[in-house]
N, CA, C and O atoms as a printed pandas DataFrame, in Angstrom:
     atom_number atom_name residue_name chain_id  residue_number  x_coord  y_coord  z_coord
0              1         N          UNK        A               1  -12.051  -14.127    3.108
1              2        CA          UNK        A               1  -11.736  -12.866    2.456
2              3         C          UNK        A               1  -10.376  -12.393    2.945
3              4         O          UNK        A               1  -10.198  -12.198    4.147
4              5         N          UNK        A               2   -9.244  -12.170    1.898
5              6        CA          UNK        A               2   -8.351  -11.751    2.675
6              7         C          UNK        A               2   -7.971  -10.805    3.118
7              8         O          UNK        A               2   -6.870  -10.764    3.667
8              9         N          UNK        A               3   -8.947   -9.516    2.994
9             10        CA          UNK        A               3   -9.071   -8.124    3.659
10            11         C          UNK        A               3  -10.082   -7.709    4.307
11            12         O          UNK        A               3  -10.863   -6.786    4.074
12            13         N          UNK        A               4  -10.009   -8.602    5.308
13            14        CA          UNK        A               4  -11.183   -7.827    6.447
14            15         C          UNK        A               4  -10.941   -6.769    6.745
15            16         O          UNK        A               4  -10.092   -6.018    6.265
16            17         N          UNK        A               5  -12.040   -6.503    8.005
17            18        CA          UNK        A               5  -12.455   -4.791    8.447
18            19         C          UNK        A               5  -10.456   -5.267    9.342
19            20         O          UNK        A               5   -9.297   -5.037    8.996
20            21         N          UNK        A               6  -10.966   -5.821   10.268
21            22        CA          UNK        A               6   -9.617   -6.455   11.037
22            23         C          UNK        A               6   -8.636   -6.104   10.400
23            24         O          UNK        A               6   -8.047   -5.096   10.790
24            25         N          UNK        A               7   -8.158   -6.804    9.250
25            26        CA          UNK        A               7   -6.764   -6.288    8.693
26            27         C          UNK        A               7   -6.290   -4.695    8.760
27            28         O          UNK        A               7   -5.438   -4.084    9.406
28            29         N          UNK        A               8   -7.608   -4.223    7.429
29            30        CA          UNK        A               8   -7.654   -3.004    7.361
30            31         C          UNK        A               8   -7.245   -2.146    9.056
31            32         O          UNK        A               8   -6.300   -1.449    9.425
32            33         N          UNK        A               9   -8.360   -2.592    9.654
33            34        CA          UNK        A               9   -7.887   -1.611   11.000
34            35         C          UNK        A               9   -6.413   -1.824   11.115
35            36         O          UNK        A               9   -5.515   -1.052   10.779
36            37         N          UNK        A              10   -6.308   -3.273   11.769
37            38        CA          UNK        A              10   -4.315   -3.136   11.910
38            39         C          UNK        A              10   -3.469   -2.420   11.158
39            40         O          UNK        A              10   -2.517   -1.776   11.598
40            41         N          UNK        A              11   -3.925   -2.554    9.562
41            42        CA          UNK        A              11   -2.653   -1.974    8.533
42            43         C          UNK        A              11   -2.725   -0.216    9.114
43            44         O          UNK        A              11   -1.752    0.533    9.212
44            45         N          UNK        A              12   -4.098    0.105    9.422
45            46        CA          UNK        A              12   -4.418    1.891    9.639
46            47         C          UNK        A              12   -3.622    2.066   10.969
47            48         O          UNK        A              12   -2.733    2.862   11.272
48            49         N          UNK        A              13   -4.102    1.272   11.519
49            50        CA          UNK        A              13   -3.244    1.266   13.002
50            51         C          UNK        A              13   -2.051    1.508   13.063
51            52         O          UNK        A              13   -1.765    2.521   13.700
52            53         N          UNK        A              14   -0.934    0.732   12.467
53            54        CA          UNK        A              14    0.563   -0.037   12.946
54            55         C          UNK        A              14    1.293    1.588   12.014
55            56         O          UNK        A              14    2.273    2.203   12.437
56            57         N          UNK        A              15    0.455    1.995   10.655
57            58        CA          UNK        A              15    1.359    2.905    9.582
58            59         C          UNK        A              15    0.449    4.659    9.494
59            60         O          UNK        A              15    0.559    5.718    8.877
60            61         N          UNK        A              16   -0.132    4.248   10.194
61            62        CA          UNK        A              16   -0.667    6.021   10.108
62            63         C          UNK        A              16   -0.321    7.114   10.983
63            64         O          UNK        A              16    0.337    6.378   11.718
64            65         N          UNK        A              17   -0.242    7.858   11.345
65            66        CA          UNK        A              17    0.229    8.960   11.154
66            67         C          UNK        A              17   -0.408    9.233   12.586
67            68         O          UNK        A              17    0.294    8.667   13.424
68            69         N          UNK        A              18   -1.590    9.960   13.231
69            70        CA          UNK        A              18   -2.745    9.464   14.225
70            71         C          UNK        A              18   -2.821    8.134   15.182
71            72         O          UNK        A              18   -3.361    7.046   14.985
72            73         N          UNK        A              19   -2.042    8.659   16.341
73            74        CA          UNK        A              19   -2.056    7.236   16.963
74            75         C          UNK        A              19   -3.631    7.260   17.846
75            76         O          UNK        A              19   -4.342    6.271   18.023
76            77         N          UNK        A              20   -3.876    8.462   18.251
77            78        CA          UNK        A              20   -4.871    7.833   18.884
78            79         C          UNK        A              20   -6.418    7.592   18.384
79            80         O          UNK        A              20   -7.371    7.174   19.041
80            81         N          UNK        A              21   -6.355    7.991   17.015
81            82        CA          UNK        A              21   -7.511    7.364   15.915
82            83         C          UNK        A              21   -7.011    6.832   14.430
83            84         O          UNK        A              21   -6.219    7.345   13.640
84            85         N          UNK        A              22   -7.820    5.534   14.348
85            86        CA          UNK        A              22   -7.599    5.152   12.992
86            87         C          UNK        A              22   -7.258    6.067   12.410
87            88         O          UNK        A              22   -7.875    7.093   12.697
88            89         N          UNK        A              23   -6.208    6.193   11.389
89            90        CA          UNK        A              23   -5.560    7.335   10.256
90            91         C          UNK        A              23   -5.747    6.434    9.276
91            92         O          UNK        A              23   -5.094    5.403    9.118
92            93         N          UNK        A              24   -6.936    6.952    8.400
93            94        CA          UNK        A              24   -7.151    6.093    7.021
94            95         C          UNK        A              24   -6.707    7.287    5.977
95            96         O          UNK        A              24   -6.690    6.913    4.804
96            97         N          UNK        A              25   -6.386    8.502    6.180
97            98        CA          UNK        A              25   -6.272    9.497    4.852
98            99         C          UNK        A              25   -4.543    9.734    5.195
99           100         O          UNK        A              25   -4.230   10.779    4.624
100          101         N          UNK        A              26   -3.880    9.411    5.587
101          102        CA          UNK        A              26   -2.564    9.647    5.385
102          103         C          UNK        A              26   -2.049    9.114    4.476
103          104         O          UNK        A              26   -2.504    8.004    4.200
104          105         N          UNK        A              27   -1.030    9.584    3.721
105          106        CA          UNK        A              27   -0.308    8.964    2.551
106          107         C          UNK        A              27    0.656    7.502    2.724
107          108         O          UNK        A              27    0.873    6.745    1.777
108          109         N          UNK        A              28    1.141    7.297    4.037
109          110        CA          UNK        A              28    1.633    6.210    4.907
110          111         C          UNK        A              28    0.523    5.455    4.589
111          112         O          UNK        A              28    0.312    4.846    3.541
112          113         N          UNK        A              29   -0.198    5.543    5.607
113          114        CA          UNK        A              29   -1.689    4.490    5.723
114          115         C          UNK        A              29   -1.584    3.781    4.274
115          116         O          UNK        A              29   -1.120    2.687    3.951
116          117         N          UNK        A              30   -2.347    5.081    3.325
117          118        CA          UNK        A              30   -3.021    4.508    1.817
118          119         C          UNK        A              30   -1.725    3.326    1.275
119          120         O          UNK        A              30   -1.990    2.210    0.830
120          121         N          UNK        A              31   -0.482    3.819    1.421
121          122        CA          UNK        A              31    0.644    3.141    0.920
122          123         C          UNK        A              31    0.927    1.921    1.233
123          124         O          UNK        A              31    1.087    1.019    0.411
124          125         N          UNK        A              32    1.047    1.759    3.021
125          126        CA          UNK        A              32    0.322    0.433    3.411
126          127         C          UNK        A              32   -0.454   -0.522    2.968
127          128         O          UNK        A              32   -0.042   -1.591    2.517
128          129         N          UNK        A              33   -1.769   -0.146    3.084
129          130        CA          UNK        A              33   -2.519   -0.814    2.136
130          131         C          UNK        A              33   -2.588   -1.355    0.789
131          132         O          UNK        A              33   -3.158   -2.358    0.362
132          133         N          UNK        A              34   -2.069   -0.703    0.367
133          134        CA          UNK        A              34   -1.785   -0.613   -1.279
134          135         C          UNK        A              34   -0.875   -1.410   -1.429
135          136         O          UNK        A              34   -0.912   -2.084   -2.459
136          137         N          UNK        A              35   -0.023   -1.568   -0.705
137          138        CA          UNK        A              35    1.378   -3.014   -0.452
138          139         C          UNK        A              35    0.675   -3.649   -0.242
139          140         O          UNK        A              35    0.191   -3.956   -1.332
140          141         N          UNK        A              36   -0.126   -4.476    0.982
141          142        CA          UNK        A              36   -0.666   -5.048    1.384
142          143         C          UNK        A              36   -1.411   -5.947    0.108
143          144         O          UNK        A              36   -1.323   -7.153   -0.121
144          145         N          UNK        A              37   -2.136   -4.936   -0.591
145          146        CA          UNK        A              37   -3.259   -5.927   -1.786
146          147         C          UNK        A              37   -2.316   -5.858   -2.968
147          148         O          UNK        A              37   -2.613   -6.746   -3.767
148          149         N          UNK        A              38   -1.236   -5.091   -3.394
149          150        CA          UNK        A              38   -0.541   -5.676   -4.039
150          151         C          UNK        A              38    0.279   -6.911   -4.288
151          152         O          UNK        A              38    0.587   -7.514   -5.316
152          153         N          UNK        A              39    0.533   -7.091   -2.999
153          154        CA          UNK        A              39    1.354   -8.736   -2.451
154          155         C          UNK        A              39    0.691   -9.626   -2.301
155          156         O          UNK        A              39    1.140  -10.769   -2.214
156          157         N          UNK        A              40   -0.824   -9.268   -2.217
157          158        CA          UNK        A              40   -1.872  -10.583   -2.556
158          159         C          UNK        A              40   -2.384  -10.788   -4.031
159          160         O          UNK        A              40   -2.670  -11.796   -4.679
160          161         N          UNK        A              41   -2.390   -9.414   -4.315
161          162        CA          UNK        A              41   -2.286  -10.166   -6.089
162          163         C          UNK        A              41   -1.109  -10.639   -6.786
163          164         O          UNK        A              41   -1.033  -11.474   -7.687
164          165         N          UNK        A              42   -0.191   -9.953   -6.205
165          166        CA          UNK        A              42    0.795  -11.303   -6.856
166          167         C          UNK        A              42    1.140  -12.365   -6.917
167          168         O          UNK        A              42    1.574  -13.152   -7.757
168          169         N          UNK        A              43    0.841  -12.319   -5.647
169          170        CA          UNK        A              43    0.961  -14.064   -4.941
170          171         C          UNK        A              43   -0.068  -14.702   -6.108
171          172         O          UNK        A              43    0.373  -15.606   -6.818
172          173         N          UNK        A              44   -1.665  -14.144   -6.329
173          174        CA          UNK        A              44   -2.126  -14.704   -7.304
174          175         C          UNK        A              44   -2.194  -15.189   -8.319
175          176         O          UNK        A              44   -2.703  -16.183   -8.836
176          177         N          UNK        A              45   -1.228  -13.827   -8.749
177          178        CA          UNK        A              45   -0.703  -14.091  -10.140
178          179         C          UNK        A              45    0.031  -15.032  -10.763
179          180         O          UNK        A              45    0.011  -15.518  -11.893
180          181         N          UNK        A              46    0.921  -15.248   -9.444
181          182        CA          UNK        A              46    1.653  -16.685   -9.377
182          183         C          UNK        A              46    0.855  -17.406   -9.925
183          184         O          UNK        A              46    1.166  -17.441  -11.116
184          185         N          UNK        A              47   -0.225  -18.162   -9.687
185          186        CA          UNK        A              47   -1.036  -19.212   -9.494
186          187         C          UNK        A              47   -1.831  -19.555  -10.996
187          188         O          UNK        A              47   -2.002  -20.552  -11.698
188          189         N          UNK        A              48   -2.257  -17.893  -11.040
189          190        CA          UNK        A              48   -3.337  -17.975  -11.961
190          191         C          UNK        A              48   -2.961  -17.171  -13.182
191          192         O          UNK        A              48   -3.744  -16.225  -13.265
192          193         N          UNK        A              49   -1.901  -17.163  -14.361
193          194        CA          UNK        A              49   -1.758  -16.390  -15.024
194          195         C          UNK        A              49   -1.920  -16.057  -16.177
195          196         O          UNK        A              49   -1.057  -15.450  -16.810
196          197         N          UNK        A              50   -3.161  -16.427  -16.694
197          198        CA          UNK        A              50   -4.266  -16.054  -17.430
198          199         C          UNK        A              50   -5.253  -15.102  -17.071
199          200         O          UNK        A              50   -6.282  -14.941  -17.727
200          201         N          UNK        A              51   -4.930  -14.380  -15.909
201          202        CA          UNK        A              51   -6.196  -13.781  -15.335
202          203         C          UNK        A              51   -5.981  -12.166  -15.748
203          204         O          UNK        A              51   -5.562  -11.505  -14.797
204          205         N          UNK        A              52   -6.155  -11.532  -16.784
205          206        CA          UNK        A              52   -5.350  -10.435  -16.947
206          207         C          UNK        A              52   -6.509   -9.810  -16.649
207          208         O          UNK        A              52   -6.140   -8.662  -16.896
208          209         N          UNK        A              53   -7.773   -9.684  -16.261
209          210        CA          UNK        A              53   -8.499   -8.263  -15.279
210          211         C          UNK        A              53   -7.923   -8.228  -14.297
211          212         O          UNK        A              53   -7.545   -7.103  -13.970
212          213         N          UNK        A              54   -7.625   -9.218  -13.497
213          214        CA          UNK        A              54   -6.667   -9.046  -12.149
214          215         C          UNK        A              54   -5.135   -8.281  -12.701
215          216         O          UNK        A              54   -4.554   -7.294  -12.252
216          217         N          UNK        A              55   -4.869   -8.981  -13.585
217          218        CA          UNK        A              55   -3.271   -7.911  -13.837
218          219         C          UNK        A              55   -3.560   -6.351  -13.963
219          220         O          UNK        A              55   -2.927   -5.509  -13.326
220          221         N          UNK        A              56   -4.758   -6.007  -15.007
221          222        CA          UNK        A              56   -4.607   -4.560  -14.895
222          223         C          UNK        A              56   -4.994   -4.059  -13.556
223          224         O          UNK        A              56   -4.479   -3.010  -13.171
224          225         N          UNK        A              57   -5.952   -4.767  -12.699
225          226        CA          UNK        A              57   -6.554   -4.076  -11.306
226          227         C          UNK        A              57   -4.530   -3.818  -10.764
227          228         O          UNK        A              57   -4.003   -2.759  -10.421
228          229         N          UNK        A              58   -3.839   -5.273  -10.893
229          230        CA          UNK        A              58   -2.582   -4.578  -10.139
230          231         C          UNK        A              58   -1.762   -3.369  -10.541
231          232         O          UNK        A              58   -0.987   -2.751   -9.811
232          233         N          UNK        A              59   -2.073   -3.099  -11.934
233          234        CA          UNK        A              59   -0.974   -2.391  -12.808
234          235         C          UNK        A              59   -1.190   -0.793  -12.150
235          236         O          UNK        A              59   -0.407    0.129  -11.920
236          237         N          UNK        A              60   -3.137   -1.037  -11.923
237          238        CA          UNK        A              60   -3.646    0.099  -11.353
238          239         C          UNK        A              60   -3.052    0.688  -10.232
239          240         O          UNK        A              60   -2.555    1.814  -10.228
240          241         N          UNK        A              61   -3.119   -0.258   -9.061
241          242        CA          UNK        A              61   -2.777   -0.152   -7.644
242          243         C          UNK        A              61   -1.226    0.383   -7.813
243          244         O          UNK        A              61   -0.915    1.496   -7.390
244          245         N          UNK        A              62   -0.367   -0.403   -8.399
245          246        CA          UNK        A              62    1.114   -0.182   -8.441
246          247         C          UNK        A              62    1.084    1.288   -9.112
247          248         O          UNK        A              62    1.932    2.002   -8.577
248          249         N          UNK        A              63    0.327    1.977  -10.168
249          250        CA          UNK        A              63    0.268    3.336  -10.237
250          251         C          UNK        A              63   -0.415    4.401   -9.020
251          252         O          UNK        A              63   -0.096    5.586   -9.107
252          253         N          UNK        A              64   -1.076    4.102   -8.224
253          254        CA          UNK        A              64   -1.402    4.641   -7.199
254          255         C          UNK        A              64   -0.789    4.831   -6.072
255          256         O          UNK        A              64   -0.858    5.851   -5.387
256          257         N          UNK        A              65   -0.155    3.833   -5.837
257          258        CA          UNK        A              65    0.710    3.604   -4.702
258          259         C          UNK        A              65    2.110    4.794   -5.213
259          260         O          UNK        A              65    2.626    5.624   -4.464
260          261         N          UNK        A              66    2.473    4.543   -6.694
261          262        CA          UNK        A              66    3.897    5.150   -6.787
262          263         C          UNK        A              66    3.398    6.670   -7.066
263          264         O          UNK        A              66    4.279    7.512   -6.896
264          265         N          UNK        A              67    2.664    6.950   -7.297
265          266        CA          UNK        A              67    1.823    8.311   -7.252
266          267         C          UNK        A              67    1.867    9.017   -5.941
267          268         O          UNK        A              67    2.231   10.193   -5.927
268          269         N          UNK        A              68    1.529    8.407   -4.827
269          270        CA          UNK        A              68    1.925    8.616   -3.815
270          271         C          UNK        A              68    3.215    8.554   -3.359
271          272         O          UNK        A              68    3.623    9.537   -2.740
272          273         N          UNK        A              69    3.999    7.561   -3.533
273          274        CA          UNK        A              69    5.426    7.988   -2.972
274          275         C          UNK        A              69    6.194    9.088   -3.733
275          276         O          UNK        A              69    7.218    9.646   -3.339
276          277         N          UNK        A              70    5.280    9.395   -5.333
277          278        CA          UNK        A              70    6.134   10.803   -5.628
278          279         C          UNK        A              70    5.149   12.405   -4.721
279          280         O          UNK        A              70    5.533   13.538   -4.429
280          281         N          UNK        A              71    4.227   11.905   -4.606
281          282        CA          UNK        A              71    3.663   12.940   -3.299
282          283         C          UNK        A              71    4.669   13.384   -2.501
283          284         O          UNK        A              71    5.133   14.524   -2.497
284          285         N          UNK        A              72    5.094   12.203   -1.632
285          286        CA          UNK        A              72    5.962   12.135   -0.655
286          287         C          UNK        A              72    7.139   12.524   -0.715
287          288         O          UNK        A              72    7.737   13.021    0.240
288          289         N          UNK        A              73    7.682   12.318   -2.008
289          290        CA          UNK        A              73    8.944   12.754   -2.369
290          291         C          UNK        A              73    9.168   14.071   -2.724
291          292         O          UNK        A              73   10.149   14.623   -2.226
292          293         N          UNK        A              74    8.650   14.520   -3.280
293          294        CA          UNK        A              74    8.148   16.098   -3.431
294          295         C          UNK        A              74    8.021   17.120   -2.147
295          296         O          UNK        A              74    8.610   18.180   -1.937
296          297         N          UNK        A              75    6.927   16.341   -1.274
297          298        CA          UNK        A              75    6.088   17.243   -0.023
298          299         C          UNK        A              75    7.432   17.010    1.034
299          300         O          UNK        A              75    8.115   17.995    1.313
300          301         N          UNK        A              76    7.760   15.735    1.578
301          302        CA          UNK        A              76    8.652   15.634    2.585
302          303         C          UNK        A              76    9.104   14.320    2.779
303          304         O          UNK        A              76    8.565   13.456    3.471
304          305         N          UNK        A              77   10.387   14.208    1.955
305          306        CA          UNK        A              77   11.446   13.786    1.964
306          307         C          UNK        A              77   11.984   12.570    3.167
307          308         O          UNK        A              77   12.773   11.664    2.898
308          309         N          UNK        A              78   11.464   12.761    4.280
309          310        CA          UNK        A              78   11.616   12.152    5.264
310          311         C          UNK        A              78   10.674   11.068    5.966
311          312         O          UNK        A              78   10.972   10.163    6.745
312          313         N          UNK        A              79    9.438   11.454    5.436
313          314        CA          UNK        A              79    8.294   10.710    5.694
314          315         C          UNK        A              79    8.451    9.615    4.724
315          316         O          UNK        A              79    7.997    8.502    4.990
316          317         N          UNK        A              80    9.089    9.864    3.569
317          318        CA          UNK        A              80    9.272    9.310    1.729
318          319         C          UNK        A              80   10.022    8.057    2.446
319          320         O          UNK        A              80    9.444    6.982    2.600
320          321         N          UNK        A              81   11.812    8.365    3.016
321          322        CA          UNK        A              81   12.516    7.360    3.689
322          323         C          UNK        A              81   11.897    6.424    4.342
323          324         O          UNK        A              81   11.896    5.207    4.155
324          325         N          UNK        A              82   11.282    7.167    5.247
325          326        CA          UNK        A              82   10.625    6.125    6.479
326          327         C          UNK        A              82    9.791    4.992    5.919
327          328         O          UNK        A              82    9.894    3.799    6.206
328          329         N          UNK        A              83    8.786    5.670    4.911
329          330        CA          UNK        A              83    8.164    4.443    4.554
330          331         C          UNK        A              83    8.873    3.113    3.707
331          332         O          UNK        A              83    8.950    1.893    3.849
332          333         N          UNK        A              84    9.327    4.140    2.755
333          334        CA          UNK        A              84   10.284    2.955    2.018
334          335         C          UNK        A              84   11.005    1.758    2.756
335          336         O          UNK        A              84   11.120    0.574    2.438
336          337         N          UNK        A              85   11.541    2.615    4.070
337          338        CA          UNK        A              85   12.463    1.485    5.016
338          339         C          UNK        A              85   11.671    0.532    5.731
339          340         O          UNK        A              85   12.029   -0.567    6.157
340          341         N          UNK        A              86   10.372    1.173    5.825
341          342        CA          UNK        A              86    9.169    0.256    6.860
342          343         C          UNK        A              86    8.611   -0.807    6.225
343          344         O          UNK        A              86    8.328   -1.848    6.817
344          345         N          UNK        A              87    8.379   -0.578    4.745
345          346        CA          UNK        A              87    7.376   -1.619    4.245
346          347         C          UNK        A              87    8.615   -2.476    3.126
347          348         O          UNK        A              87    8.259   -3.419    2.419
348          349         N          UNK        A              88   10.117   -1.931    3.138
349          350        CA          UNK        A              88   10.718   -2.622    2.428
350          351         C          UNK        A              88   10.489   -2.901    0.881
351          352         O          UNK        A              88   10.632   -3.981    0.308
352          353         N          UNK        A              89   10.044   -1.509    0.253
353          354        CA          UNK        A              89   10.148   -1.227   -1.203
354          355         C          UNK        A              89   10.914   -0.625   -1.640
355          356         O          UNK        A              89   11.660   -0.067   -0.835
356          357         N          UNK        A              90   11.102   -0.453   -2.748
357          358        CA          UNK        A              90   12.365    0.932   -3.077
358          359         C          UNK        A              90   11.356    1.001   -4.456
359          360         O          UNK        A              90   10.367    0.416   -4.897
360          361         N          UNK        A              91   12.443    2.314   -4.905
361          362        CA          UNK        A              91   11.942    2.484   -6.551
362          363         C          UNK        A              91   12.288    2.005   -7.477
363          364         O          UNK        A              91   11.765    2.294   -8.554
């Protein structure tokens, strides 16, 4: 499975907000993650591209994720940078 509890903890770990407890509700965190299974479905997509329930599940995620970075962009501006520079996305 390529998202264990394991991963999950690390990704909550390394990008949330809460160092000294898992931070699973921060907008960092969720964004994390949301990279994370986005870059494994693509990689899929590569492979397999006939699979269009998997394309809309991504089309989904990629609206969630950018939903959130306009959160961010809106609320604070600086948190918005940081992530962008951390996980190496832009708009």
């Amino acid at each position: 499975m390529y998202l264990s509890p394991e991963v999950k903890k690390e990704i909550f770990e390394s990008k949330g907000k809460a160092k000294s407890k898992i931070d699973t509700g921060s907008a960092e965190s969720q964004i994390a993650l949301f990279t994370f299974r986005i870059n494994h479905l693509t990689e899929h997509l590569k492979k397999n591209k006939k699979d269009h329930s998997t394309r809309l599940g991504l089309l989904k995620l990629v609206g969630k994720r950018r939903r959130l970075l306009d959160y961010l962009t809106r609320t604070e501006i600086s948190r918005y940078r940081a992530i962008i520079a951390e996980l190496g996305i832009r708009k």
